[in-house]
DRENLO-99348 format. One line per field, with one value per atom (N, C-alpha, C): residue number from 1; residue in three letters; atom name; x, y, z. Coordinates in steps of 0.02 Angstrom, whole numbers. Layout:
! residues N
nr [NUM,...]
rest [ALA,...]
atom [CA,...]
px [X,...]
py [Y,...]
pz [Z,...]
//
This chain:
! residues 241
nr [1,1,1,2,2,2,3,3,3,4,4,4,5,5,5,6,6,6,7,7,7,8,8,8,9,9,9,10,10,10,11,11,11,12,12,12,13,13,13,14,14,14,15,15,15,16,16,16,17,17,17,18,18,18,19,19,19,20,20,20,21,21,21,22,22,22,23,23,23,24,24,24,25,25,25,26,26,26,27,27,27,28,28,28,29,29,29,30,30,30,31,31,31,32,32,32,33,33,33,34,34,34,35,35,35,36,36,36,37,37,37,38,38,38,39,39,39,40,40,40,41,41,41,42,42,42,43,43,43,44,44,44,45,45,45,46,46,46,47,47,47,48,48,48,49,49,49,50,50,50,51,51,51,52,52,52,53,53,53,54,54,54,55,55,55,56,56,56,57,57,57,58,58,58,59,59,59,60,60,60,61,61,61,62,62,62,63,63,63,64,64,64,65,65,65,66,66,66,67,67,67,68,68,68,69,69,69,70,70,70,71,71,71,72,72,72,73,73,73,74,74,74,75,75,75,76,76,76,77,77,77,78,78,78,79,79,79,80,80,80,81,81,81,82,82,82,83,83,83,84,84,84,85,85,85,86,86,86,87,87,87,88,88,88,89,89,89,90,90,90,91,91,91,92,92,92,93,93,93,94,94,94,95,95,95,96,96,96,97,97,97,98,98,98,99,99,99,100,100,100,101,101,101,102,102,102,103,103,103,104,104,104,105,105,105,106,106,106,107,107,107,108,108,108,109,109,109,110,110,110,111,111,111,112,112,112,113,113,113,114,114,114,115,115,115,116,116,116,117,117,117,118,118,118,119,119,119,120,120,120,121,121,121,122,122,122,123,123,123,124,124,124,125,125,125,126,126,126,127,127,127,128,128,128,129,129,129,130,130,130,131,131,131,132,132,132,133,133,133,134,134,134,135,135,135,136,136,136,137,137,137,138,138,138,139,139,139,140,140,140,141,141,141,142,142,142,143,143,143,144,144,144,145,145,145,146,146,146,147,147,147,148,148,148,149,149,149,150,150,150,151,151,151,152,152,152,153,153,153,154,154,154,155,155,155,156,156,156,157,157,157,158,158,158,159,159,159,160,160,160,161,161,161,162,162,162,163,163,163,164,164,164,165,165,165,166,166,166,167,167,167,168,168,168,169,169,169,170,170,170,171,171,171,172,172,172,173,173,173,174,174,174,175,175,175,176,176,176,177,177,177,178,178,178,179,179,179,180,180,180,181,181,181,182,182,182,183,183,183,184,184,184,185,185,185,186,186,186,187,187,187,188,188,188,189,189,189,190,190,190,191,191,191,192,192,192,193,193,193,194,194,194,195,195,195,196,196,196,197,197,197,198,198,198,199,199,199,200,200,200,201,201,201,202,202,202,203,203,203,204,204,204,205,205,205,206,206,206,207,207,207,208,208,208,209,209,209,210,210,210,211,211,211,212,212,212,213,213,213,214,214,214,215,215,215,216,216,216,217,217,217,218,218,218,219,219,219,220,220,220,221,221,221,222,222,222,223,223,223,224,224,224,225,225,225,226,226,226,227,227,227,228,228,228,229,229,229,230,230,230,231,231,231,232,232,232,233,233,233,234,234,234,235,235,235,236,236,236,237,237,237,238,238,238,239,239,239,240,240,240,241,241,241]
rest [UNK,UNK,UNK,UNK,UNK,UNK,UNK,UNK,UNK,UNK,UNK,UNK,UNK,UNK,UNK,UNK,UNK,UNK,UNK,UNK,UNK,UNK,UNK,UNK,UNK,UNK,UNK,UNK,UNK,UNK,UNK,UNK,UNK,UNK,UNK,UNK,UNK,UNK,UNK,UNK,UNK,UNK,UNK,UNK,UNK,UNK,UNK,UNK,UNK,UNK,UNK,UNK,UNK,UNK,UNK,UNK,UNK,UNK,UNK,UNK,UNK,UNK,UNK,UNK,UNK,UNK,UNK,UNK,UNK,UNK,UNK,UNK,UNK,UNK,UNK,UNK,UNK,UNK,UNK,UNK,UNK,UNK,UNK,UNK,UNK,UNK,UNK,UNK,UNK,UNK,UNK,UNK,UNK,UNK,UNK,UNK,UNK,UNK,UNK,UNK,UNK,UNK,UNK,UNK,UNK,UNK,UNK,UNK,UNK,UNK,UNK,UNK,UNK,UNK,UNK,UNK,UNK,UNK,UNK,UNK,UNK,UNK,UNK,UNK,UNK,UNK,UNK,UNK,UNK,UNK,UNK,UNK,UNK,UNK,UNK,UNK,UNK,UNK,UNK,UNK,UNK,UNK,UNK,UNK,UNK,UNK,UNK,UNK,UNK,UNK,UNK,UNK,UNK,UNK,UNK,UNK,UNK,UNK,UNK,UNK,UNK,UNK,UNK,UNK,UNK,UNK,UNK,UNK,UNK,UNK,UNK,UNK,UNK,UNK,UNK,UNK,UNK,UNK,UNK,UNK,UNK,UNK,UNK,UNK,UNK,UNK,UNK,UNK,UNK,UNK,UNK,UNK,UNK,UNK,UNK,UNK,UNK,UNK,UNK,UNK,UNK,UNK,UNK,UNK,UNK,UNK,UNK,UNK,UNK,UNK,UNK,UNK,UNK,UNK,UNK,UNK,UNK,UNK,UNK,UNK,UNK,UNK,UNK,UNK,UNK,UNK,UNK,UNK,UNK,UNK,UNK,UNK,UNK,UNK,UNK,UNK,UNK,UNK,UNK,UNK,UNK,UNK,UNK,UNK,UNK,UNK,UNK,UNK,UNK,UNK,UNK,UNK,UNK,UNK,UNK,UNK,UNK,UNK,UNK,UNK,UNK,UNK,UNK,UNK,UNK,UNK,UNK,UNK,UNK,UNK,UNK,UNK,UNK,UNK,UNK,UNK,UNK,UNK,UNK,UNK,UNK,UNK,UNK,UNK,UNK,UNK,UNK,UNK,UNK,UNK,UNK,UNK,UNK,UNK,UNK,UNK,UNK,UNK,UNK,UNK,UNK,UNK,UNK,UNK,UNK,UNK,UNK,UNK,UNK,UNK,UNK,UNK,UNK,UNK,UNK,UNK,UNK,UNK,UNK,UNK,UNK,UNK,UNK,UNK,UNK,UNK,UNK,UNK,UNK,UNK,UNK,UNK,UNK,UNK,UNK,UNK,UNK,UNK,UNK,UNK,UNK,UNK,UNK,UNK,UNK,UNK,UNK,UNK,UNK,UNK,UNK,UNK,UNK,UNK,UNK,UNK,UNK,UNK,UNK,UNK,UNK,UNK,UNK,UNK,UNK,UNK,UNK,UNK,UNK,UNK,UNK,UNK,UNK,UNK,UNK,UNK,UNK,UNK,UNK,UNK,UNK,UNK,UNK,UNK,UNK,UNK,UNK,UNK,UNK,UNK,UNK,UNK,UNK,UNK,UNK,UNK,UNK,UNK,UNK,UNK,UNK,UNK,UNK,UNK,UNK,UNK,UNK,UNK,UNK,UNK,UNK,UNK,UNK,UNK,UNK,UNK,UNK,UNK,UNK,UNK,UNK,UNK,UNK,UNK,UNK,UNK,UNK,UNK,UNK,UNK,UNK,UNK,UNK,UNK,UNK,UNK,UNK,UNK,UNK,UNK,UNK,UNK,UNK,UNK,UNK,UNK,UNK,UNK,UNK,UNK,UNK,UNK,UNK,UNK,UNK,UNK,UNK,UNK,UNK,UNK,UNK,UNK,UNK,UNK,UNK,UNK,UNK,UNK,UNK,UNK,UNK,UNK,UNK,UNK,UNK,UNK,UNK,UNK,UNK,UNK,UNK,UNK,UNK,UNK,UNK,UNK,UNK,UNK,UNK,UNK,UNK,UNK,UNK,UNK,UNK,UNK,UNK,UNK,UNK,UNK,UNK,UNK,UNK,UNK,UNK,UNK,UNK,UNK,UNK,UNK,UNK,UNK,UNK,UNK,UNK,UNK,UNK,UNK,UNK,UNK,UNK,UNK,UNK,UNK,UNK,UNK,UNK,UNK,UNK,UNK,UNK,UNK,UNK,UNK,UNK,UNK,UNK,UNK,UNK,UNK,UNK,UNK,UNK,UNK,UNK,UNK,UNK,UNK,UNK,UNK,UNK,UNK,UNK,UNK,UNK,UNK,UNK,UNK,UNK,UNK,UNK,UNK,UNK,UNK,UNK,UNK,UNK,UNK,UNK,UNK,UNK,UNK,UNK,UNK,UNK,UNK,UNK,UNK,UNK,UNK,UNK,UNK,UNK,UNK,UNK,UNK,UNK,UNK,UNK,UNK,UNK,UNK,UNK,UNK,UNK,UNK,UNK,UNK,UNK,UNK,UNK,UNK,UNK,UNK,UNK,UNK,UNK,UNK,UNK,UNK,UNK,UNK,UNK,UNK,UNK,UNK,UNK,UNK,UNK,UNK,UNK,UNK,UNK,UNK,UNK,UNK,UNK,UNK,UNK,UNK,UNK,UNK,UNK,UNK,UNK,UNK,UNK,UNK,UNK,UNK,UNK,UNK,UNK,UNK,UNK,UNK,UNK,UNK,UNK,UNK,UNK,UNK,UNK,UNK,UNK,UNK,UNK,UNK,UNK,UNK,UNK,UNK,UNK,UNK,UNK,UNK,UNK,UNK,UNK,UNK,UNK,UNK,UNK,UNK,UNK,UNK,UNK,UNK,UNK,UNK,UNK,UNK,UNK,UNK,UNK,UNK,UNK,UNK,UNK,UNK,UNK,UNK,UNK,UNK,UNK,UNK,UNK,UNK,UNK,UNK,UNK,UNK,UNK,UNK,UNK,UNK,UNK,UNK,UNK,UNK,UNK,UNK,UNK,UNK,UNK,UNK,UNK,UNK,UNK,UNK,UNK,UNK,UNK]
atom [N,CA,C,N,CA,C,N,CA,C,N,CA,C,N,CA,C,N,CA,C,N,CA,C,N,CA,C,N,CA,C,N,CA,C,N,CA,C,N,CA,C,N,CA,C,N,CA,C,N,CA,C,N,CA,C,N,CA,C,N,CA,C,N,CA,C,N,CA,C,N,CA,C,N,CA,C,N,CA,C,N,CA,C,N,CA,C,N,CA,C,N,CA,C,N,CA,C,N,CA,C,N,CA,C,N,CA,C,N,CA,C,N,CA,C,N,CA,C,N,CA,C,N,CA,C,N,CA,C,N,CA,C,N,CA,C,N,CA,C,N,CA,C,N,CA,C,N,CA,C,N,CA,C,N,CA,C,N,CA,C,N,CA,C,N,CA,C,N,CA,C,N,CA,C,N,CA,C,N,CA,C,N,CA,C,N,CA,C,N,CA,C,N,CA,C,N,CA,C,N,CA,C,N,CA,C,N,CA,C,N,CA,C,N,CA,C,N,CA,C,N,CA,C,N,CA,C,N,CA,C,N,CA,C,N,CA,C,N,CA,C,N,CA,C,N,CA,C,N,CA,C,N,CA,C,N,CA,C,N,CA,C,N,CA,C,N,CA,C,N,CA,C,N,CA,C,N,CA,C,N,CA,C,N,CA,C,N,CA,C,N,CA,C,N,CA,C,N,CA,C,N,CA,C,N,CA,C,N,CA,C,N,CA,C,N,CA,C,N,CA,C,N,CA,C,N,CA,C,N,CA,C,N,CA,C,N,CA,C,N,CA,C,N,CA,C,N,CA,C,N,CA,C,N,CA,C,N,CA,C,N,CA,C,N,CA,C,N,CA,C,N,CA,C,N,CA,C,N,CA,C,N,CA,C,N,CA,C,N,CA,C,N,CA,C,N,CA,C,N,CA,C,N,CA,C,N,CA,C,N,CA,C,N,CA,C,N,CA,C,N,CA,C,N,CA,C,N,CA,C,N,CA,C,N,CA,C,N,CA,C,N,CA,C,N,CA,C,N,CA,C,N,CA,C,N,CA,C,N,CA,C,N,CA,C,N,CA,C,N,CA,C,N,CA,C,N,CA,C,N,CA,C,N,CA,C,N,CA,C,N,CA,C,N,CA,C,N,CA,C,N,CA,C,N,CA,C,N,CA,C,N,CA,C,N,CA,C,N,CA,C,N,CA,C,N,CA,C,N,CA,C,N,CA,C,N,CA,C,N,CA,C,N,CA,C,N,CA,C,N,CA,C,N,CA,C,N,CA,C,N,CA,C,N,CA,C,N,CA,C,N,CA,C,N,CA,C,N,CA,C,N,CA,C,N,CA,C,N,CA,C,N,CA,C,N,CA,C,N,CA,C,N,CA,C,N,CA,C,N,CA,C,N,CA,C,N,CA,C,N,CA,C,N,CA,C,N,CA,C,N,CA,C,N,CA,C,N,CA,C,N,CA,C,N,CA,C,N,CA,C,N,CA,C,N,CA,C,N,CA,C,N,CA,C,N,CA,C,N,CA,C,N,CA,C,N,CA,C,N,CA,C,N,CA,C,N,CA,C,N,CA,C,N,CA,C,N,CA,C,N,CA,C,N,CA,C,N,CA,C,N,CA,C,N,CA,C,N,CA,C,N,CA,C,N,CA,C,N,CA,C,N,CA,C,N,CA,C,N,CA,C,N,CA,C,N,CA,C,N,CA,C,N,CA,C,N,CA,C,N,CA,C,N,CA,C,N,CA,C,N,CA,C,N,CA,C,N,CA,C,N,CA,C,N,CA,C,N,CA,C,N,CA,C,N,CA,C,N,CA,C,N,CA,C,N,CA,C,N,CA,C,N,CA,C,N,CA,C,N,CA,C,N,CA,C,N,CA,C,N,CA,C,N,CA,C,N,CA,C,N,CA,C]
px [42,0,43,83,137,186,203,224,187,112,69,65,70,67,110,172,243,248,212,216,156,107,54,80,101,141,197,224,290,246,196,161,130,114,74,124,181,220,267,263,273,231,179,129,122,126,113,174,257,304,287,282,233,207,147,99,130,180,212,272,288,350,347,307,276,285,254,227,300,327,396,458,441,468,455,384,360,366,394,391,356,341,294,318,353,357,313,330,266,266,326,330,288,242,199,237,293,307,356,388,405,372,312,264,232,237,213,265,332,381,403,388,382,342,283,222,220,246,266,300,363,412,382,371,344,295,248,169,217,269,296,307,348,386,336,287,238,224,213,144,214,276,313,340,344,377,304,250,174,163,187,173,238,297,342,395,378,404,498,504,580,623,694,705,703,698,713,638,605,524,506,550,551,552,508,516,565,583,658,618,566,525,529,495,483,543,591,654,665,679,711,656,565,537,550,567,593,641,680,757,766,728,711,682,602,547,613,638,692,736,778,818,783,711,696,678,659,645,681,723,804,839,828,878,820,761,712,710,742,716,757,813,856,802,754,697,655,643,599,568,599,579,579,598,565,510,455,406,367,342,293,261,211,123,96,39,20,-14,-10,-37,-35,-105,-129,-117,-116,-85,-27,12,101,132,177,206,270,308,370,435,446,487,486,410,433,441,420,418,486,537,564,638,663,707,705,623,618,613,619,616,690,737,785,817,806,828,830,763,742,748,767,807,863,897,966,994,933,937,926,885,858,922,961,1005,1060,1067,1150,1131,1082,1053,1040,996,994,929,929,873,859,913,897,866,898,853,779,751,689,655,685,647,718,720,801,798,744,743,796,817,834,777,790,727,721,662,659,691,719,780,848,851,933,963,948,1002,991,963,936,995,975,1009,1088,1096,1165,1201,1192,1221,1224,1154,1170,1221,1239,1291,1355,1380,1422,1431,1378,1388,1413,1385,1424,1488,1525,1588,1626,1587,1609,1611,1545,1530,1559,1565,1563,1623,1638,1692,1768,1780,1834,1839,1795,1802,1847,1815,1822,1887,1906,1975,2023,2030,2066,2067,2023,2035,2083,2057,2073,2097,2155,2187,2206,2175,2195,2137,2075,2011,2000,1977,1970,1892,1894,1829,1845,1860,1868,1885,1923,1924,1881,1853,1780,1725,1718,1655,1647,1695,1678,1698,1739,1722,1669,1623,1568,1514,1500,1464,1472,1533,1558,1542,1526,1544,1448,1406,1342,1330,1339,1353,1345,1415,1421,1378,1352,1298,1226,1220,1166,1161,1198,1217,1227,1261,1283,1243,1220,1167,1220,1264,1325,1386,1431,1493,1481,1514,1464,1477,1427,1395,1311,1300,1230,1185,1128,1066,1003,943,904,863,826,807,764,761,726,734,790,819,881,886,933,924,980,970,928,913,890,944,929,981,1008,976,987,1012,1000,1011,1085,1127,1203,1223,1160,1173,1157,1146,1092,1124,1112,1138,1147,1096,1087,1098,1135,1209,1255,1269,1334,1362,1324,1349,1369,1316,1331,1400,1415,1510,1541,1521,1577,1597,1514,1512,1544,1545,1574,1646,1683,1734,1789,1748,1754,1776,1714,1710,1750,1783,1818,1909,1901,1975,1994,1941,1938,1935,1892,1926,1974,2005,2056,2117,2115,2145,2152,2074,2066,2106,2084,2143,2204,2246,2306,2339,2294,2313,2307,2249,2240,2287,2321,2390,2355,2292,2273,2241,2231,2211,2153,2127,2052,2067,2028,2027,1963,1941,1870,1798,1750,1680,1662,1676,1654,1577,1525,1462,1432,1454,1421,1420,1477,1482,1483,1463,1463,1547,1605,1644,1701,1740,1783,1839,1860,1929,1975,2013,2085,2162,2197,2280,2313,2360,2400,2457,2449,2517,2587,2605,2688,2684,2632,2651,2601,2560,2532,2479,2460,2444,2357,2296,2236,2235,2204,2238,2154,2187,2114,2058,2058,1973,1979,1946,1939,1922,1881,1849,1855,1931,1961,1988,2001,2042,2005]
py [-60,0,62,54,118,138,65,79,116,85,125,195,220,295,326,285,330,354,285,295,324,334,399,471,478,530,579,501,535,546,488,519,596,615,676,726,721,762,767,712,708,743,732,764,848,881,943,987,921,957,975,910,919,984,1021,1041,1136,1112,1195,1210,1156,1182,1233,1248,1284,1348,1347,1441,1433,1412,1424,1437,1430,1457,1491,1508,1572,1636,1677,1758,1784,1847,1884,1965,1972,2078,2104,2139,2188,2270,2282,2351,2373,2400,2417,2407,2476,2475,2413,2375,2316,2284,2273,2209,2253,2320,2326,2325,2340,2323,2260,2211,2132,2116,2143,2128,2149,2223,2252,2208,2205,2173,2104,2065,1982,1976,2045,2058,2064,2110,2127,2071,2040,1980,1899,1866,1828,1810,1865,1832,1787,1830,1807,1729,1728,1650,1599,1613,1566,1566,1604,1581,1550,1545,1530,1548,1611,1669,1667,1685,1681,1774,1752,1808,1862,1850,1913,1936,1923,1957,1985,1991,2048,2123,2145,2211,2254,2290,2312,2368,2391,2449,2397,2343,2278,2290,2275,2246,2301,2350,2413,2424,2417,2430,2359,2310,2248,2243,2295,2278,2342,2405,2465,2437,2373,2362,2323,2277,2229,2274,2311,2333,2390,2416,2467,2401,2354,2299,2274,2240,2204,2259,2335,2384,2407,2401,2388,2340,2271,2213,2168,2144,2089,2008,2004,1952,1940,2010,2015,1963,1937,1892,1824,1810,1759,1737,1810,1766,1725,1676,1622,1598,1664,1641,1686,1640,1659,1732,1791,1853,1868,1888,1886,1859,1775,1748,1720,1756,1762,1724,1667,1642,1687,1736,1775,1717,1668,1630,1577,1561,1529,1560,1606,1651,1695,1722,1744,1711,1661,1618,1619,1625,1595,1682,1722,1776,1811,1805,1811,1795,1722,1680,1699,1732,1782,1824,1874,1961,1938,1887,1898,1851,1820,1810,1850,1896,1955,1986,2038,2066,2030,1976,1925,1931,1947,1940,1875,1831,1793,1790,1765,1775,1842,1875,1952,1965,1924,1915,1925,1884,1870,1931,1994,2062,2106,2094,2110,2178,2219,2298,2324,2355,2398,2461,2474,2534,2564,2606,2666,2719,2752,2810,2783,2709,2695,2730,2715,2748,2814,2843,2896,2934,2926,2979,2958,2908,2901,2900,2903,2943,2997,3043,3111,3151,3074,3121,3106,3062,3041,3087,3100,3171,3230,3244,3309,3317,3268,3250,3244,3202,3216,3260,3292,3356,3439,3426,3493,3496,3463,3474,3467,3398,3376,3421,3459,3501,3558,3588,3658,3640,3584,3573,3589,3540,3550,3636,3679,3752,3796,3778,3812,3782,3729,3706,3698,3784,3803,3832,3844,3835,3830,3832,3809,3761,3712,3681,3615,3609,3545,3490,3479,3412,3377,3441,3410,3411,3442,3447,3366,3364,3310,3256,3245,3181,3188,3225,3223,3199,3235,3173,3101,3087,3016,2973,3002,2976,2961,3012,3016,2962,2941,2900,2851,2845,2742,2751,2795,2794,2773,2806,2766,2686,2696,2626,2545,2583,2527,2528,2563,2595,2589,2594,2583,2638,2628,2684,2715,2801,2870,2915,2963,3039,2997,3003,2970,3027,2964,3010,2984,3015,2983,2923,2883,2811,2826,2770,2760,2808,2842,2884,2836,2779,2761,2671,2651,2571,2543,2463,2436,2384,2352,2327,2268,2237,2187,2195,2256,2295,2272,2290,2267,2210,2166,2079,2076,2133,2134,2121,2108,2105,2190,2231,2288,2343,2326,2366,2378,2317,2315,2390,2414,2499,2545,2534,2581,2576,2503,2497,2540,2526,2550,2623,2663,2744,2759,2719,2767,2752,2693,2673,2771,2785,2809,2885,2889,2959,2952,2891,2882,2912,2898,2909,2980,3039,3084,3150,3118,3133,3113,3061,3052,3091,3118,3153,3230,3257,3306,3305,3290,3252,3265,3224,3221,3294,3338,3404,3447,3445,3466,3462,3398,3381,3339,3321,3270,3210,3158,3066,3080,3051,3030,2978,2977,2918,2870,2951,2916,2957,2951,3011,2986,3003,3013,3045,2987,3001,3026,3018,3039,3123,3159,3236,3260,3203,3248,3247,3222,3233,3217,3261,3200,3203,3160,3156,3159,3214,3206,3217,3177,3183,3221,3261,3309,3246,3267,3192,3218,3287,3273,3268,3284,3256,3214,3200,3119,3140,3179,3235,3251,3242,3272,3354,3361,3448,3462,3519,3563,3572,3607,3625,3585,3520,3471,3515,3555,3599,3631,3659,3710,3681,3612,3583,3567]
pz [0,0,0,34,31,-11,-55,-125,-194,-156,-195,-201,-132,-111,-153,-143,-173,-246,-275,-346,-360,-342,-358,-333,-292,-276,-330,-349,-398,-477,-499,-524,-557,-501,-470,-496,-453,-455,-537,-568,-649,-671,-677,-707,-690,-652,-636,-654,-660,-702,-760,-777,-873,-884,-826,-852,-837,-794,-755,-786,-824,-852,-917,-961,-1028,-999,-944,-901,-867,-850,-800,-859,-943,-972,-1032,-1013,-1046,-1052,-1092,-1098,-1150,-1128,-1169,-1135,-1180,-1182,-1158,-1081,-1062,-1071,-1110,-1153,-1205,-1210,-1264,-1313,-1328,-1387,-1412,-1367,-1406,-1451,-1394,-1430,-1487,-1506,-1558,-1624,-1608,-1641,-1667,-1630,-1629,-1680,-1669,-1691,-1790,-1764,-1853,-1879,-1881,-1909,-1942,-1889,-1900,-1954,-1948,-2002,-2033,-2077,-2150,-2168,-2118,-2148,-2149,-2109,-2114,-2195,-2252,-2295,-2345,-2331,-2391,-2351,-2282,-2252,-2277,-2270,-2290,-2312,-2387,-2455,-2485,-2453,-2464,-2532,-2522,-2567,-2586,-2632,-2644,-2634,-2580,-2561,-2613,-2669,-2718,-2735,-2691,-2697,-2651,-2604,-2551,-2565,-2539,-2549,-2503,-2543,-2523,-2454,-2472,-2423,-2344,-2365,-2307,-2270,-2306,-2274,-2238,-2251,-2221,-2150,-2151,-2101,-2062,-2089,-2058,-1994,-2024,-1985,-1944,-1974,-1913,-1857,-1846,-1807,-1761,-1773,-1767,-1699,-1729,-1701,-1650,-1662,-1609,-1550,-1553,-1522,-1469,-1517,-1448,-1432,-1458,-1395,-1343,-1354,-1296,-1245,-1267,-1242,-1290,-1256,-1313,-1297,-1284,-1269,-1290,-1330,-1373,-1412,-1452,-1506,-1476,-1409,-1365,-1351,-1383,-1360,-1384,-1339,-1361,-1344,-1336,-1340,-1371,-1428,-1468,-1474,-1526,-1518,-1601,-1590,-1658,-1718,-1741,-1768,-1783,-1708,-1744,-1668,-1677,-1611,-1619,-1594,-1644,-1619,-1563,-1555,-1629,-1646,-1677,-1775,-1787,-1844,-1851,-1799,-1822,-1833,-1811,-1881,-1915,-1958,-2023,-2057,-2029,-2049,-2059,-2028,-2009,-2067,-2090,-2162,-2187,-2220,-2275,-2275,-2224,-2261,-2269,-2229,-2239,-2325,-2354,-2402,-2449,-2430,-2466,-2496,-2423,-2421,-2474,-2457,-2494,-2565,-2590,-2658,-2676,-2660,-2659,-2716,-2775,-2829,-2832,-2829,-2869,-2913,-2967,-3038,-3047,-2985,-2994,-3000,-2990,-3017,-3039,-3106,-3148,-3130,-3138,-3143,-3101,-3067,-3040,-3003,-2943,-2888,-2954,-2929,-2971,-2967,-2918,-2895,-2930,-2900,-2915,-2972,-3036,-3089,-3092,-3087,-3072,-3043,-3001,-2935,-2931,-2952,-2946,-3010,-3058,-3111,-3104,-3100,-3079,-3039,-2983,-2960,-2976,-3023,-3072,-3123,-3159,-3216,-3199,-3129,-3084,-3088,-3091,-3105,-3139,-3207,-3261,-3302,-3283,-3337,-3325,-3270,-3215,-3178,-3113,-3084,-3107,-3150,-3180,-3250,-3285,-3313,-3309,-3233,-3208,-3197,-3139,-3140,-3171,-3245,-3296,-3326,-3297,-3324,-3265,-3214,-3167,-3086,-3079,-3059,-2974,-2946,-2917,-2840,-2887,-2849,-2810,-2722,-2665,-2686,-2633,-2632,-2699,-2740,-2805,-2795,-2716,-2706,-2663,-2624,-2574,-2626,-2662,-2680,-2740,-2767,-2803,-2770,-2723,-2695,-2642,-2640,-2593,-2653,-2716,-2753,-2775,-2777,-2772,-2718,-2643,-2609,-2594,-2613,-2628,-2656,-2716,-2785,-2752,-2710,-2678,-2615,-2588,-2534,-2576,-2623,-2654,-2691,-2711,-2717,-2683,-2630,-2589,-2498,-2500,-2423,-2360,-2390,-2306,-2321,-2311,-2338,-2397,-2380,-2435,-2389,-2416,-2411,-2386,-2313,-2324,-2362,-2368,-2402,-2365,-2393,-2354,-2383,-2326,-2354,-2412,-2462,-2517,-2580,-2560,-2630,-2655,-2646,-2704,-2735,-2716,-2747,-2699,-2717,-2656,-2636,-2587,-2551,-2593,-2640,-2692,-2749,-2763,-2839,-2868,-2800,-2845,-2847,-2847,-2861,-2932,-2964,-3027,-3104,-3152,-3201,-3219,-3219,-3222,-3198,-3130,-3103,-3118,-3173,-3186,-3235,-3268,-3271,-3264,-3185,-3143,-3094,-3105,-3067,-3125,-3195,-3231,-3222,-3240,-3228,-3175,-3104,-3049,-3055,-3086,-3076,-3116,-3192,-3213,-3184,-3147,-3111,-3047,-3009,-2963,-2966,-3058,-3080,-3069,-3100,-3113,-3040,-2994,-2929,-2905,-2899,-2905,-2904,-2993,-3025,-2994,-2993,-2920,-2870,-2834,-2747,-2765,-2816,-2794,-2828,-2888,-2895,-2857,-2798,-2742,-2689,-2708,-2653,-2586,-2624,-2537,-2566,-2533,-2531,-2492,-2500,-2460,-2421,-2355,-2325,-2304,-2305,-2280,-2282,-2266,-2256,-2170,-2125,-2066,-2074,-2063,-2062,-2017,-1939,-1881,-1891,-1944,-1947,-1999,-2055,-2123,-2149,-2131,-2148,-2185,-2256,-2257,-2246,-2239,-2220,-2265,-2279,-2331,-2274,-2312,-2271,-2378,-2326,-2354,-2364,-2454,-2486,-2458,-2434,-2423,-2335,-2298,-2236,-2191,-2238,-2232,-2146,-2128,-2093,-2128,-2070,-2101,-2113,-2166,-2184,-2135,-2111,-2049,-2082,-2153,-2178,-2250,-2257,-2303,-2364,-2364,-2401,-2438,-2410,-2455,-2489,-2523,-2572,-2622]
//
């Protein structure tokens, strides 16, 4: 009889692990705006994981409110996407892996093809600021040698150029004025490497008549950075070259 006890007991006590263990490792975001950040993100990204969409049919708009909802999220709450219980259709523990997959397939260009075009801004705007260069600054150059401002100013459209282009290192601009994040996986990019390679020479050519190298565009201030070729030294007002 008392063996009996024991093993209904342990029983008991099996069973109520079973049933307490789900809630003893349950979370759910009690930050408003997480869970509405959570909530965004997972909706953009949902119709393309359930129809089982191919990354190059992502919309480049998606992705970008994708990875803003994302990131306002886990610097709220790195737990965020832990949770798992169900809210409004969406478990996000178990949806956002599979989401995760897919921008970052998006991003890698992964079936770019599958929409050959190119954004609508992309060639656009970034030729334009390629022609600036060719037509205009590297012109003026070749007349007048001596100019203040000819080596900032055209490598600040260049640097525009690969900000549109490439959405990371540049002259930033603002979102949705240039390529999309896939574009330079494209057959139909391939141009636009050539044009800037072109207009890269020609500043270039600028700079070192100017007597300075580029190093860099410091984005946090707008700035760029040139070092002076005989003492290798950042010259004080980028600007005036």
């Amino acid at each position: 009889m008392n063996a009996i006890r024991v093993t209904l007991a342990a029983v008991a006590v099996m069973t109520v692990g079973a049933f307490a263990s789900p809630s003893a490792h349950a979370y759910e975001p009690t930050i408003q705006t997480v869970r509405n950040d959570v909530f965004g993100a997972l909706n953009l990204c949902k119709p393309y994981v359930r129809d089982d969409k191919s990354p190059g049919l992502v919309s480049d708009q998606d992705y970008y409110e994708y990875t803003n909802q994302k990131a306002s999220a886990l610097a709220a709450d790195p737990k965020a996407f832990e949770w798992d219980q169900l809210h409004m259709g969406i478990v996000a523990k178990e949806l956002f892996p599979k989401c995760e997959k897919l921008m970052a397939a998006y991003a890698a260009g992964v079936d770019a093809e599958k929409t050959p075009a190119l954004s609508g801004p992309c060639k656009h705007n970034v030729e334009s600021r390629l022609k600036s260069i060719t037509d205009n600054y590297y012109p003026a150059f070749l007349k007048d040698r001596t100019a203040s401002g000819q080596a900032w100013f055209a490598r600040k459209e260049l640097e525009a150029a690969r900000f549109y282009m490439y959405r990371k290192e540049g002259w930033p601009q603002p979102l949705g004025s240039g390529c999309a994040i896939n574009d330079s996986y494209k057959k139909a990019f391939a141009p636009l490497k050539t044009e800037f390679a072109a207009a890269e020479a020609l500043v270039k050519k600028i700079e070192a008549g100017r007597g300075v190298t580029f190093v860099k565009v410091e984005q946090a201030n707008n700035h760029i950075l040139f070092l002076d070729v005989k003492t290798h030294k950042p010259v004080a007002k980028s600007d005036d070259y």
